[in-house]
C-alpha positions as CSV (number, residue, x, y, z in Angstrom):
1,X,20.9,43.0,-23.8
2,X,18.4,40.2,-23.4
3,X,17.4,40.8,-19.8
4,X,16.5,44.3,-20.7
5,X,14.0,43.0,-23.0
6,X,13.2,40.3,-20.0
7,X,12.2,43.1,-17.6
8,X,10.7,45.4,-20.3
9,X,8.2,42.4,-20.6
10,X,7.4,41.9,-17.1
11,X,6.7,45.1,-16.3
12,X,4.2,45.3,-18.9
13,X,2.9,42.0,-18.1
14,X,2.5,42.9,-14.0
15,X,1.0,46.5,-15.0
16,X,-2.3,44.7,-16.8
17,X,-2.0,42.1,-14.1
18,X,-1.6,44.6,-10.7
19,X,-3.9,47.4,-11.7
20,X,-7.1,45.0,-11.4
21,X,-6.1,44.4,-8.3
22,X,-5.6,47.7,-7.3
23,X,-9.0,48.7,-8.6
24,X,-10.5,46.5,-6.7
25,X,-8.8,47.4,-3.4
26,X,-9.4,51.3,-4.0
27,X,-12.8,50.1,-4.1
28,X,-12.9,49.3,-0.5
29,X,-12.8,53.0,0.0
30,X,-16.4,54.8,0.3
31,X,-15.7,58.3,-1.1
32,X,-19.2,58.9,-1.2
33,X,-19.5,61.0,1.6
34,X,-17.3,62.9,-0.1
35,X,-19.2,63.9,-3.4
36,X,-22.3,64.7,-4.1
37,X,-25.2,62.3,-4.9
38,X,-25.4,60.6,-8.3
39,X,-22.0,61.0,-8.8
40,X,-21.1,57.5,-9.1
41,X,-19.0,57.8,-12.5
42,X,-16.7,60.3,-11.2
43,X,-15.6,58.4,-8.3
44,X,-15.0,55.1,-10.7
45,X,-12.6,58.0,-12.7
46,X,-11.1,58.7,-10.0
47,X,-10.6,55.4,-9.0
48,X,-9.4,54.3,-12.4
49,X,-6.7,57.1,-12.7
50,X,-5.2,56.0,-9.1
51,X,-5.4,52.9,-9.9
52,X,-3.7,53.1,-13.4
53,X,-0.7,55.3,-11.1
54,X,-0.5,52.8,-8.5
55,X,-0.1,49.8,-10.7
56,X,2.5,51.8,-12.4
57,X,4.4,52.8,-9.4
58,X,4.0,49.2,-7.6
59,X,5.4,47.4,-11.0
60,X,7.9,50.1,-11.2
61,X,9.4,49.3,-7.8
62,X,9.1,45.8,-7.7
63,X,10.7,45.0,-11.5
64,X,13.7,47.9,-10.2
65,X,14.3,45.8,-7.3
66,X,14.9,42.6,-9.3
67,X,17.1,44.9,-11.5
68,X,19.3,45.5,-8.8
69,X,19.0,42.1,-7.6
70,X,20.2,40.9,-11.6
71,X,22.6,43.9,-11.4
72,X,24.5,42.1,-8.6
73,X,25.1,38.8,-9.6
């Protein structure tokens, strides 16, 4: 149907748009006391891979809700 194709859109679209975003918050967090010196480029993996499951999840729930939402009308 054409609104699966709508939503299949927009959570693709809101995935490249959120994770930035989310990046940028998990940045906020000082992990460095954490690891060891020097170890700058693990904690931007780290970071990157959380923020990358986060984006997903966040899209995820907010495009389901206006499925529902569609699905009631």
């Amino acid at each position: 149907m054409f609104y699966d194709e709508v939503f299949l859109i927009a959570r693709i679209i809101l995935f490249f748009v959120a994770t930035p975003f989310i990046y940028k918050a998990l940045q906020a967090i000082d992990l460095g006391k954490i690891f060891k010196a020097n170890s700058g480029d693990q904690i931007k993996f780290i970071f990157m891979v959380l923020s990358i499951i986060l984006g997903y999840l966040f899209v995820d729930a907010l495009v389901s809700l206006f499925e529902n939402m569609n699905g009631l009308l």
